[in-house]
FISE-65642 format. One record per residue (C-alpha): residue number from 0; residue in three letters; chain; x, y, z. Coordinates in pm, 1 decimal. Each point is the difference from the previous one (the first is absolute). Last residue first. Layout:
N
NUM / ALA / A / X / Y / Z
...
This chain:
97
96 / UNK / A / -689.8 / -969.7 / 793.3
95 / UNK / A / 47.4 / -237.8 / -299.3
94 / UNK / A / 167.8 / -320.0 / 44.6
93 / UNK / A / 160.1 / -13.2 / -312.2
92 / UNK / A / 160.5 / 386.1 / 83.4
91 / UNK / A / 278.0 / -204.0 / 233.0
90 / UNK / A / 226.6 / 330.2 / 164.7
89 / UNK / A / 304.8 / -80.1 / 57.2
88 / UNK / A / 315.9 / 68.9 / 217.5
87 / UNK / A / 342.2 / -125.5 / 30.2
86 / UNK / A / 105.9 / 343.3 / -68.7
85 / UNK / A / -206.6 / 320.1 / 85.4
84 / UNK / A / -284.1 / 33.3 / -211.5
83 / UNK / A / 54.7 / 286.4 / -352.9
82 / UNK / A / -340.7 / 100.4 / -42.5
81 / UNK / A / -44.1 / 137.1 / -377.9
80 / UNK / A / -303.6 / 187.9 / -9.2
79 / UNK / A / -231.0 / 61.7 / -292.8
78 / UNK / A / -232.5 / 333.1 / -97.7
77 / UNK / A / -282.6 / -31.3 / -282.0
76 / UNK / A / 2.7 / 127.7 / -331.9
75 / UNK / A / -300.2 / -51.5 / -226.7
74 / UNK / A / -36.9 / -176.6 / -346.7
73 / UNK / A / -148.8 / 248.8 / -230.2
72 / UNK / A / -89.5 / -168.9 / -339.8
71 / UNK / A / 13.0 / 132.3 / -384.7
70 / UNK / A / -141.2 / -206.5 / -262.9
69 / UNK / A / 183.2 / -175.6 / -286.1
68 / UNK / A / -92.7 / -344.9 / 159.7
67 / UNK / A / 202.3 / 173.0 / 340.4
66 / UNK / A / 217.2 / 306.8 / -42.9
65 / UNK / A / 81.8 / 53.0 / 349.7
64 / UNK / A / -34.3 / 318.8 / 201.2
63 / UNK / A / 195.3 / 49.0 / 363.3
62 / UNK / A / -56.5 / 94.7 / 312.0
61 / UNK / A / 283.3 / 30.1 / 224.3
60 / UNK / A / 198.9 / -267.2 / 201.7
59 / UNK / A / 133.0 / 136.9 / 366.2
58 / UNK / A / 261.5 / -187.4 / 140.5
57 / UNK / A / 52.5 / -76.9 / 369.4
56 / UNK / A / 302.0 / -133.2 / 185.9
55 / UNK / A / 19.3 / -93.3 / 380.5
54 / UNK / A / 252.6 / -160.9 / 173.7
53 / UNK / A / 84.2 / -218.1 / 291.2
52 / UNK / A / -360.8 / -128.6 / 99.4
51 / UNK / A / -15.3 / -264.7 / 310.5
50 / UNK / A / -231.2 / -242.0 / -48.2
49 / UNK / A / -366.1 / -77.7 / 181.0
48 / UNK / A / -157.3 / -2.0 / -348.0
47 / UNK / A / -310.3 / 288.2 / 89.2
46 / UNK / A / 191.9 / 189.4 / 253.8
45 / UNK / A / 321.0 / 38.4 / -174.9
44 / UNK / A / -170.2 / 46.5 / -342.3
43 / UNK / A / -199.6 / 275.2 / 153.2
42 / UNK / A / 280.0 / 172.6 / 179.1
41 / UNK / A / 211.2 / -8.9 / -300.8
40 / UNK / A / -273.2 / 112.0 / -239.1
39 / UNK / A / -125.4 / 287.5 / 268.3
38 / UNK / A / 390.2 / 143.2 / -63.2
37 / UNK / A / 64.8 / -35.7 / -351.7
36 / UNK / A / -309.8 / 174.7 / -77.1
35 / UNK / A / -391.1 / -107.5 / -112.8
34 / UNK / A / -221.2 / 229.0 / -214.6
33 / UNK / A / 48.0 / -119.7 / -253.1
32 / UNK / A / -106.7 / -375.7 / 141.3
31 / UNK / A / 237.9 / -262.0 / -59.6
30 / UNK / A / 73.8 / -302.8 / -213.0
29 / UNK / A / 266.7 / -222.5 / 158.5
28 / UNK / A / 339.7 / -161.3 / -115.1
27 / UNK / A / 211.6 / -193.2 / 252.1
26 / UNK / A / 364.3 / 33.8 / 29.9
25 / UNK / A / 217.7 / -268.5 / 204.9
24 / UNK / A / 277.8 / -14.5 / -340.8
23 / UNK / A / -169.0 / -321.4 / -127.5
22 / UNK / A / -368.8 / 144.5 / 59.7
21 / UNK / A / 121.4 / 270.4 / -313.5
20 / UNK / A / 12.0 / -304.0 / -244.4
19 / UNK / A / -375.0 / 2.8 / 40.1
18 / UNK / A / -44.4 / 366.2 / 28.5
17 / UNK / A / 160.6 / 7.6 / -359.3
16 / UNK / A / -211.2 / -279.3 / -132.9
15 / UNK / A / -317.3 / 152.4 / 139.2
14 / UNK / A / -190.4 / -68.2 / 354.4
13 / UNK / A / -112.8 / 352.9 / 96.4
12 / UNK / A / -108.4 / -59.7 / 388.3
11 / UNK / A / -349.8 / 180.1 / 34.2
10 / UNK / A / -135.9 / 303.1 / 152.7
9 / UNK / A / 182.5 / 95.7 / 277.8
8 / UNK / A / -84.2 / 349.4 / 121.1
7 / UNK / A / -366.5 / -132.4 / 110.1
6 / UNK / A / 107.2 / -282.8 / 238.3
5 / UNK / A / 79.4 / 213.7 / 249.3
4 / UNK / A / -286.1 / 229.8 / -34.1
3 / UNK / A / -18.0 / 315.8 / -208.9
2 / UNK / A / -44.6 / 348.7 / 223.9
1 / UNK / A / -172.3 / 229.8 / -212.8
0 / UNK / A / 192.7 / 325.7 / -136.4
């Protein structure tokens, strides 16, 4: 396997409705590499924000088929990480990294 870089296991914050009302309860959303684990995505978020990580969840979403126009279309699964930040912290994804 090839070493990724720091920057290369985080691939961009998710900013839904859901991850939205998430920010509320200290919980950021991010898109991740698949190859990425629970333990590189702490460190990394730790090192890249400056904050101090609590918890870690990750969901894996498959590849799918929708029926698009009457045509069939494969939408592609990705992995996502729920970082929970220890409280009275924050993360500000406006500014960009």
């Amino acid at each position: 396997m090839e070493k990724l870089h720091l920057y290369d296991k985080i691939i961009s914050p998710l900013l839904t409705e859901k991850s939205t009302n998430l920010s509320g309860l200290n919980k950021i959303v991010f898109k991740v590499h698949k190859n990425a684990n629970k333990k590189n995505i702490k460190s990394n978020i730790e090192k890249i924000f400056k904050v101090n990580v609590t918890k870690v969840n990750i969901i894996n979403k498959q590849n799918r088929t929708k029926l698009t126009r009457g045509r069939k279309v494969k939408i592609s699964g990705f992995k996502k990480a729920i970082i929970t930040l220890k409280k009275g912290q924050s993360i500000d994804l406006t500014t960009g990294i």
